[in-house]
C-alpha positions as CSV (number, residue, x, y, z in Angstrom):
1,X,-4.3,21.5,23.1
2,X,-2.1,23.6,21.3
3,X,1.0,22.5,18.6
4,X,-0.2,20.7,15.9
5,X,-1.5,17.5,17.4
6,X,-0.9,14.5,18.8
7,X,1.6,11.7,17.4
8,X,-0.4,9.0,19.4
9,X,-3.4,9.8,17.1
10,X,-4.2,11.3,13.9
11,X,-7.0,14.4,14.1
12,X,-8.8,16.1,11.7
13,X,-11.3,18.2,13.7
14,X,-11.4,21.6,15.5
15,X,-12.9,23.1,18.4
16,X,-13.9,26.3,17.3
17,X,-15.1,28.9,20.4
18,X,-16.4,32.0,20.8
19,X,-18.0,32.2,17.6
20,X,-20.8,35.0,16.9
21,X,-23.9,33.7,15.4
22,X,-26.0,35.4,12.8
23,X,-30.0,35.5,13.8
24,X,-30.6,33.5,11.0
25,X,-28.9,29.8,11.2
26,X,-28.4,29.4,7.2
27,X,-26.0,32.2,7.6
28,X,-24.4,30.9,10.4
29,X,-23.4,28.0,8.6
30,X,-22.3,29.9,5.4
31,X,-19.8,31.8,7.5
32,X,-18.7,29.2,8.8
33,X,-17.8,27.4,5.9
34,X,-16.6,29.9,4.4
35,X,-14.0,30.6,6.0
36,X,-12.5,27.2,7.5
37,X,-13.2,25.8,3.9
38,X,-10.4,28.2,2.6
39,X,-8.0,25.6,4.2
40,X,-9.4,22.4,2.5
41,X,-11.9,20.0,1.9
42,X,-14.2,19.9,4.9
43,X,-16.0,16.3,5.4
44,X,-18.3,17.2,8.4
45,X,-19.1,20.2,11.0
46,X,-21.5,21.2,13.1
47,X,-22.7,24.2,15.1
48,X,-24.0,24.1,18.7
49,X,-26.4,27.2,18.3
50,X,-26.9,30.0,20.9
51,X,-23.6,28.6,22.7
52,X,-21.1,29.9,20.1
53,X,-19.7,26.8,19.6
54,X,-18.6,24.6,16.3
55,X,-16.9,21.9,14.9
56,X,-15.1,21.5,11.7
57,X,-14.0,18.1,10.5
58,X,-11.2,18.1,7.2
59,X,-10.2,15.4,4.9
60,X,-6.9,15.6,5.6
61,X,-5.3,16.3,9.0
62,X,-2.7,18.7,7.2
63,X,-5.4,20.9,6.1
64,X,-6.9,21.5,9.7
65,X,-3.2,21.9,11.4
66,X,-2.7,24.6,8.7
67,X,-6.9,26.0,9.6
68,X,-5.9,25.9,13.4
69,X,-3.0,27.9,13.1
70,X,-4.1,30.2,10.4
71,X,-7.9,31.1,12.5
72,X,-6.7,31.0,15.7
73,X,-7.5,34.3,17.6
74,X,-8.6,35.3,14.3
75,X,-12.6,36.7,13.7
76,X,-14.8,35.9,10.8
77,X,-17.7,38.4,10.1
78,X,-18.3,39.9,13.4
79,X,-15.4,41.1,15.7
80,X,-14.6,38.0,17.5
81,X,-11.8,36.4,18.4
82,X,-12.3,32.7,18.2
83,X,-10.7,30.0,20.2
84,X,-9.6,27.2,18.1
85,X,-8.1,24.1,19.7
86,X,-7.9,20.4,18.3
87,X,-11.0,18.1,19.5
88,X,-11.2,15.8,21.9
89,X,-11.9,12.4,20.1
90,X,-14.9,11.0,19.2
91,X,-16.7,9.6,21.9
92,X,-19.5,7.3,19.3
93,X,-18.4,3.6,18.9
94,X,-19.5,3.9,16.1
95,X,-17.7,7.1,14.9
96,X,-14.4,5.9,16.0
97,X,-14.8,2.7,13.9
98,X,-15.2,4.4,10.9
99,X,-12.3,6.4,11.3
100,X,-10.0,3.5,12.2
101,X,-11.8,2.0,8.7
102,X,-10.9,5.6,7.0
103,X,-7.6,5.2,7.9
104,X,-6.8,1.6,6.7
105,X,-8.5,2.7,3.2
106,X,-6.0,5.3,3.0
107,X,-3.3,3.4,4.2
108,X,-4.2,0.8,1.8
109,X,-4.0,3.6,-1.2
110,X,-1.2,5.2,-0.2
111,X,1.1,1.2,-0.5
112,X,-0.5,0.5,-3.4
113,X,0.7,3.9,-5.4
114,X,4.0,2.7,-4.0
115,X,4.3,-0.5,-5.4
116,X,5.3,-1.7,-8.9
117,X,3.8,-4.5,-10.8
118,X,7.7,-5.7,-11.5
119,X,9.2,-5.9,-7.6
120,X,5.5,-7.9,-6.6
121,X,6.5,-10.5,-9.3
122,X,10.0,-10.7,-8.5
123,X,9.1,-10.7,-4.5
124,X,6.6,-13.3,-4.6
125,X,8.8,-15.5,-7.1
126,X,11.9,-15.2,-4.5
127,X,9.5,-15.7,-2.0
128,X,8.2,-19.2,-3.8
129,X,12.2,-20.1,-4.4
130,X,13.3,-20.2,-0.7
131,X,10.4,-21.1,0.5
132,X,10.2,-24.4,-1.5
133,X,6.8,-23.7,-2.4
134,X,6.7,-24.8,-6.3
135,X,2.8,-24.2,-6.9
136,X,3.0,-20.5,-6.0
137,X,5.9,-20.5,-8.6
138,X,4.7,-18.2,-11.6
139,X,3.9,-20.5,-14.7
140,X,6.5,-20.0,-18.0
141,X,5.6,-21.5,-21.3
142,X,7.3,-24.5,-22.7
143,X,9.7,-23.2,-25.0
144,X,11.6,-25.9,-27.5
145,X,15.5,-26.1,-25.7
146,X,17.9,-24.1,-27.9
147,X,21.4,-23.9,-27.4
148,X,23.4,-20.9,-26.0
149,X,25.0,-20.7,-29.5
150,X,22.0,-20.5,-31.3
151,X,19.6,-18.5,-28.6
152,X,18.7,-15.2,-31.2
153,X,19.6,-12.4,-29.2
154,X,16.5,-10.2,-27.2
155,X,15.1,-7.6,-28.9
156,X,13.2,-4.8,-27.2
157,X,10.0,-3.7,-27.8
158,X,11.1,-0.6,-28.7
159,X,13.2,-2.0,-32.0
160,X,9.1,-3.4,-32.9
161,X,7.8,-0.5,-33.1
162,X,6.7,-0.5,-29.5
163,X,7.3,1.5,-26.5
164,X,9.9,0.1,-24.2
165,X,8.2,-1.2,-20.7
166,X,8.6,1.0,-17.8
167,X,12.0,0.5,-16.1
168,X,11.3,-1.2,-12.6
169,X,13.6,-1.7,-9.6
170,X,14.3,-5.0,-11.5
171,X,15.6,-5.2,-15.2
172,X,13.6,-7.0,-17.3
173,X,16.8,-9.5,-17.8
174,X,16.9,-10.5,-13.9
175,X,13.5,-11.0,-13.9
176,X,13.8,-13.6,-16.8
177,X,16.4,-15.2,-14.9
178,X,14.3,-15.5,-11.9
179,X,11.3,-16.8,-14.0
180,X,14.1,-19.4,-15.2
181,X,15.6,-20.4,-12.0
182,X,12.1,-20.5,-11.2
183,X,11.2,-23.2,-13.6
184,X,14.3,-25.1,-13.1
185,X,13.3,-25.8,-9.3
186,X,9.6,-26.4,-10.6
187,X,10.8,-29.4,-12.6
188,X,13.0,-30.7,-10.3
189,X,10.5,-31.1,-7.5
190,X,8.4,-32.8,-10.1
191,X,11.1,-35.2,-10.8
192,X,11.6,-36.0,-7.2
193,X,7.9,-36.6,-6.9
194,X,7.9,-38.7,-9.9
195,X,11.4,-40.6,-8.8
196,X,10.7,-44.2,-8.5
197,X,11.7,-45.9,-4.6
198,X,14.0,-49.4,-5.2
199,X,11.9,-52.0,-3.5
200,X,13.5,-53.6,-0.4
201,X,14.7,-56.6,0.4
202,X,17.3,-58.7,-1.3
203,X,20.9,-57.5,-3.0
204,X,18.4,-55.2,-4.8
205,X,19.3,-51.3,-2.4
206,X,22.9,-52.5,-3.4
207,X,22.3,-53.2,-7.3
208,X,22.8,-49.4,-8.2
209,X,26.2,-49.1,-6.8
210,X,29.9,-49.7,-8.9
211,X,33.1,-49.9,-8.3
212,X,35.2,-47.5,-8.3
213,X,38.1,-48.8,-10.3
214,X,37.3,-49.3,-13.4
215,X,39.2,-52.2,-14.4
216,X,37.1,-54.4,-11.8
């Protein structure tokens, strides 16, 4: 298969033909090595001896596109011309599962370098909000209720002394409001919960109601 591989699947091992082998087999292997690992981290290979055959298995797939093009047609110590192609996948259960496992990991890795500790809060807290679900709501201290007028203003940690927190996708301000918002629905719910039911029967479902002129 020539190109660089296949988009249905990702490969990291090549088929590598017509090599020459050296009498003794340690030297095989150093050759080998030597000259595919110039194009990255190799995780596993192995030689099929007296048939010129081997196989070289990188960490990353980028590194053996860039070993298959570069050794292709190309000799090692001996005059050869070697045949490198990508190979054919694994045929092992068992090897095939623990690629599939390789590749979640790094999947895994790769979203969590992406994400920041600020958008998970704020996500999951919107998430909570239109949702209705109050006890994934994060939990804010009580604070004493002060008055717009006499609210001191926020100070950053960088006028304490400290170094200002690393700016997010969210400001720290819009995340405070959400946090607030937050906590406004969390009490409301509870005063629903808490709301006492009139009892029935009687003139009672009606006692709650006035009129609505209020010389009556």
């Amino acid at each position: 298969m020539g190109g660089v591989g296949s988009f249905n699947r990702s490969n990291r091992t090549l088929y590598i033909g017509k090599m020459h082998e050296s009498p003794d087999k340690d030297q095989s292997k150093e050759t080998l090595l030597r000259h595919f690992g110039e194009w990255g981290k190799i995780d596993k290979w192995n030689i099929l001896y007296n048939r010129g055959i081997a196989f070289v298995s990188y960490t990353h797939e980028a590194n053996a596109q860039f070993a298959k093009e570069a050794m292709q047609c190309q000799s090692m110590d001996m005059d050869e011309i070697l045949n490198v192609r990508w190979a054919t996948e694994d045929p092992n259960p068992g090897g095939k599962a623990a690629e599939d496992k390789r590749i979640a990991q790094e999947g895994r890795k790769v979203i969590a370098s992406k994400l920041d500790d600020n958008l998970i809060e704020a996500s999951q807290t919107l998430r909570a909000l239109e949702d209705g679900d109050i006890d994934d709501l994060y939990e804010i201290e009580q604070q004493p209720e002060v008055s717009e007028d006499t609210r001191p203003a926020k100070r950053s940690k960088a006028e304490d002394g400290k170094p200002a927190p690393k700016a997010g996708l969210l400001g720290g301000d819009t995340l405070e409001n959400i946090k607030y918002y937050a906590e406004l629905a969390r009490k409301q719910a509870e005063e629903d919960r808490t709301r006492k039911v009139p009892a029935k029967g009687g003139m009672g479902l009606l006692s709650g109601y006035g009129s609505g002129d209020d010389s009556d």
